[in-house]
DOTI-341437 format. One record per residue (C-alpha): y, x, z; residue in one letter. Coordinates in steps of 0.25 Angstrom, whole numbers, padded with zeros to 4 digits, always signed. Layout:
<pts>
YXZA...
</pts>
This chain:
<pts>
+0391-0505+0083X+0395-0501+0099X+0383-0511+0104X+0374-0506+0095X+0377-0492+0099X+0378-0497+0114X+0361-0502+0111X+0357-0489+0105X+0361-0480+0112X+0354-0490+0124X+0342-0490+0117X+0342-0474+0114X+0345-0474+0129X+0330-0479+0132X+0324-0472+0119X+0330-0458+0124X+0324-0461+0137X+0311-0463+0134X+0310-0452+0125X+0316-0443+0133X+0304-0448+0145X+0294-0449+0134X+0297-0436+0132X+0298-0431+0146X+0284-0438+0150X+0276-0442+0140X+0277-0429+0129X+0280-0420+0142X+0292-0414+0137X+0304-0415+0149X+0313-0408+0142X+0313-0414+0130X+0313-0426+0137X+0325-0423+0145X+0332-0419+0132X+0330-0433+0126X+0336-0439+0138X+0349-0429+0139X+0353-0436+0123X+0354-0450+0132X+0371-0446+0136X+0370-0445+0119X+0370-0459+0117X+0381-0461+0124X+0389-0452+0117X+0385-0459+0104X+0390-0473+0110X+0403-0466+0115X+0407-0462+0101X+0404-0471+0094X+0412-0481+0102X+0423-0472+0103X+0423-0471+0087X+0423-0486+0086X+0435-0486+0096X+0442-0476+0087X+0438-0483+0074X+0447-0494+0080X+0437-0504+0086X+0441-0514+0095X+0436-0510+0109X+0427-0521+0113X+0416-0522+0123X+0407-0513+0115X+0415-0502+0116X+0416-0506+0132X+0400-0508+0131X+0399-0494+0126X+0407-0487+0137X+0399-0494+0147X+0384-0492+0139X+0390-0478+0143X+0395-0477+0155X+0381-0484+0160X+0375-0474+0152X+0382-0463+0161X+0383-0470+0174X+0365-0475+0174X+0359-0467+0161X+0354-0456+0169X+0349-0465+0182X+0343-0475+0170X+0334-0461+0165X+0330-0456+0178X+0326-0470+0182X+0317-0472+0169X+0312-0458+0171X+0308-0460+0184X+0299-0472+0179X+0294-0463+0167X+0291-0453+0174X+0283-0459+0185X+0274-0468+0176X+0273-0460+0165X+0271-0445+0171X+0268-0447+0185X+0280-0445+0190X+0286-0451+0205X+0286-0465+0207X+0302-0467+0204X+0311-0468+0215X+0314-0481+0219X+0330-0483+0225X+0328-0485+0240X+0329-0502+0245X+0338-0500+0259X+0347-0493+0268X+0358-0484+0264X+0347-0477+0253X+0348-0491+0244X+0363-0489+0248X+0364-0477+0243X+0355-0480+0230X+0364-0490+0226X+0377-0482+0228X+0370-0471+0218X+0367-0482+0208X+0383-0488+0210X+0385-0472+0206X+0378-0474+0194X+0384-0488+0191X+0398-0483+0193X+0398-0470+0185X+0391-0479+0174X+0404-0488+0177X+0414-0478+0177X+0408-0470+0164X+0412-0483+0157X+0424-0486+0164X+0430-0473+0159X+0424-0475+0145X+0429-0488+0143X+0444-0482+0149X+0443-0472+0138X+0440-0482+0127X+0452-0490+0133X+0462-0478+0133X+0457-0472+0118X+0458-0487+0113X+0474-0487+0120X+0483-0498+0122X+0481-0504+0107X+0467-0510+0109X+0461-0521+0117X+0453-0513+0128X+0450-0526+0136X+0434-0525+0131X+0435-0511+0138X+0443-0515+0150X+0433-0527+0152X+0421-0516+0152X+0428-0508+0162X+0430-0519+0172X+0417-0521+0171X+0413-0507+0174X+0419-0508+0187X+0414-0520+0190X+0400-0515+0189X+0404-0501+0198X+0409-0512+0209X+0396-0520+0209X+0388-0508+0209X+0397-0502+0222X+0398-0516+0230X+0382-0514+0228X+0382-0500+0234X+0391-0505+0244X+0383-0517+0248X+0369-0508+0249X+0377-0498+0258X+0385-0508+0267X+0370-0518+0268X+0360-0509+0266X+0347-0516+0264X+0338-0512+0276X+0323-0511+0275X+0314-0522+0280X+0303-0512+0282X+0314-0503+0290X+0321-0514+0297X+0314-0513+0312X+0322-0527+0316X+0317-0534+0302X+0307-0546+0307X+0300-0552+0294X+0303-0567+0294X+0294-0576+0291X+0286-0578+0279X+0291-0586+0268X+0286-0597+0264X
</pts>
């Protein structure tokens, strides 16, 4: 029941969203628009319950109930980032918006990008690290919580690739070709 939970509230996700942007654009009603996006965090609500109720109904934590904690904690960490971005793209085919803004390729702005999406990443992580601690501690020493201590170690390994990323864009920054006044095009490949 957790993973058919975990794919509806995926897909009301993107239904939501294009509501809300049909909404916004297409019927020219922002507000309403923006209201439809703000019952987005509702979903999540909904997963949250229901998994603790199937916790307290005395289900054996597996890695459903670690799929759910993590469904949220990404939601948290990259669900507003995931609606600007769409937006952005909506917005700019659909009513003449800006082109959207593309991340920067070099230097210390790329370096700075990919520390901002680490941010992300990380509080994504950490969302679901502390959920899946919660469901450790309210299931207590009696149940087997090694489904959600497998999720957890998991979640830091995803907030140390996304640092040793950031790191390595800020220690070797990619330069610019176009920038670089000692780069000499080699020959032509062939």
């Amino acid at each position: 029941m957790i993973v058919t939970l975990i794919v509806l509230c995926e897909i009301a996700f993107w239904v939501l969203l294009a509501a809300g942007l049909t909404l916004r654009y297409a019927a020219g009603k922002p507000r309403l628009g923006a209201a439809v996006l703000l019952c987005e965090p509702l979903l999540e609500v909904v997963l949250l319950v229901v998994t603790a109720v199937d916790l307290k109904n005395g289900a054996d934590p597996d890695w459903k109930h670690g799929l759910a904690a993590v469904y949220i904690g990404f939601t948290v960490g990259l669900g507003h980032s995931t609606i600007k971005w769409v937006d952005a793209r909506v917005a700019h085919r659909f009513a003449g918006g800006p082109p959207p803004v593309k991340p920067p390729k070099y230097g210390m702005a790329r370096a700075a990008h990919e520390w901002r999406v680490a941010g992300r990443w990380t509080v994504a992580a950490a969302t679901a690290l502390a959920l899946l601690q919660a469901a450790v501690q309210y299931i207590g020493g009696d149940g087997d919580t090694a489904s959600l201590r497998s999720w957890q170690q998991t979640m830091l390994f995803v907030i140390g690739i996304n640092l040793v990323i950031a790191v390595s864009y800020t220690l070797f920054p990619k330069r610019d070709p176009q920038g670089d006044a000692k780069h000499v095009p080699g020959p032509p490949a062939g």
